[in-house]
C-alpha positions as CSV (number, residue, x, y, z in Angstrom):
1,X,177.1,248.6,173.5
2,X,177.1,252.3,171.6
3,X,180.1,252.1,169.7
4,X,180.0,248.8,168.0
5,X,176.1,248.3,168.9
6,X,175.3,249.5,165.3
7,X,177.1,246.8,163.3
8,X,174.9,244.5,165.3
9,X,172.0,245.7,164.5
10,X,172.9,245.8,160.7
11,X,174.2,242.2,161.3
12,X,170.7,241.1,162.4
13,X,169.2,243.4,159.2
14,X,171.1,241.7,157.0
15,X,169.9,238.8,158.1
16,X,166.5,239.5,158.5
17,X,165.8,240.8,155.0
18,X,168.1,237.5,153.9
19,X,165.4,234.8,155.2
20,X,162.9,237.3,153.9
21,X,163.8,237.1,150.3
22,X,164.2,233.1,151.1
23,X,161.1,233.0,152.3
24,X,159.6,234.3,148.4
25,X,159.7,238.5,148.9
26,X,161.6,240.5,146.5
27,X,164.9,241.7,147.8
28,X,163.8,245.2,147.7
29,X,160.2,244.2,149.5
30,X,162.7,242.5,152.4
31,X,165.1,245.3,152.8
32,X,162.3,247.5,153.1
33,X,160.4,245.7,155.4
34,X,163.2,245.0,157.7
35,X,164.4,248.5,157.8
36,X,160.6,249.8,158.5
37,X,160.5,247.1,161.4
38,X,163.6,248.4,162.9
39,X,162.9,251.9,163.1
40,X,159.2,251.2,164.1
41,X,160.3,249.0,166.9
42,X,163.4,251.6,168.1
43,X,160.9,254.8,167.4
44,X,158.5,253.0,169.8
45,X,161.1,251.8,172.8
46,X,162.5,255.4,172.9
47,X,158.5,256.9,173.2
48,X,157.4,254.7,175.5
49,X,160.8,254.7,177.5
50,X,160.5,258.2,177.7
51,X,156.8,258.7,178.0
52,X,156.4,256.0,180.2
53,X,159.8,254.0,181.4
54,X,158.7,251.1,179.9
55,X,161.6,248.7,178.9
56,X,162.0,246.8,175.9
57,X,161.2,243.6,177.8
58,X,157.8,244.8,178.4
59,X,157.4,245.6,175.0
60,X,158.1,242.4,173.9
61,X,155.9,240.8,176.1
62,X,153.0,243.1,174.5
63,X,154.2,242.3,171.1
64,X,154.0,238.5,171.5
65,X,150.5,236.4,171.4
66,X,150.5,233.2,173.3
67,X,151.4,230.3,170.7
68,X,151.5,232.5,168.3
69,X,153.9,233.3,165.1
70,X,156.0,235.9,167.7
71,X,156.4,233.1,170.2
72,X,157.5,230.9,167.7
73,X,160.2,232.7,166.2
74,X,161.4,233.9,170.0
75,X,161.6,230.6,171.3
76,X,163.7,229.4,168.5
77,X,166.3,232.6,168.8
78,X,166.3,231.3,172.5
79,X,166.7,227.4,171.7
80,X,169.6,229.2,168.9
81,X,171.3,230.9,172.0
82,X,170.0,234.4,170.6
83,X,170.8,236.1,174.4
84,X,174.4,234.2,174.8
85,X,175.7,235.1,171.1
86,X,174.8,238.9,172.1
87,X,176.2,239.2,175.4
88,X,179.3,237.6,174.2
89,X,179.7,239.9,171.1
90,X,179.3,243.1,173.6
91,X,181.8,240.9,176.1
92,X,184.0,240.5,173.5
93,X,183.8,244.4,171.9
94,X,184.6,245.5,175.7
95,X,187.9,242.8,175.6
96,X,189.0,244.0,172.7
97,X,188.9,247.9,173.4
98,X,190.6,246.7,177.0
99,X,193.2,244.8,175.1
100,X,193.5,247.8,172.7
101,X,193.3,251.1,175.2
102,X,196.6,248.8,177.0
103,X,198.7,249.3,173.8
104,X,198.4,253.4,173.4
């Protein structure tokens, strides 16, 4: 999750700020904005986690208005197997170190 966990999260930047500049900003405007939504969204999981144990699902949940542009875009990450393609990228991280650790 730690050691390779970053790469993912740049992955999902690259990404991001990609169908930003498809959508019409500036490539700067969407690397920008996707880097400022990142470190928003992590700066406030680690407060309220520490302040309060509140876990990132909750803060989702708080994030996302009924039928709104949020559920939208979460329901087609789900229908796009979002949760599966990220639990199998950590499973297969953990395989590979396992395979790897075996060899030394």
């Amino acid at each position: 999750v730690s050691g390779s966990g970053p790469a993912y999260v740049f992955r999902f930047m690259e990404m991001m700020a990609q169908a930003g500049e498809q959508r019409g900003l500036s490539p700067d405007a969407s690397l920008d904005l996707t880097i400022q939504t990142v470190l928003g969204a992590a700066s406030l999981a680690r407060l309220e986690r520490t302040a309060h144990g509140t876990a990132p699902a909750e803060l989702r949940r708080r994030v996302t208005s009924p039928n709104g542009t949020t559920q939208a875009a979460l329901e087609f990450l789900a229908n796009a197997h979002f949760d599966a393609a990220v639990a199998g990228a950590v499973e297969a991280c953990a395989d590979r170190s396992e395979e790897l650790s075996r060899r030394t």
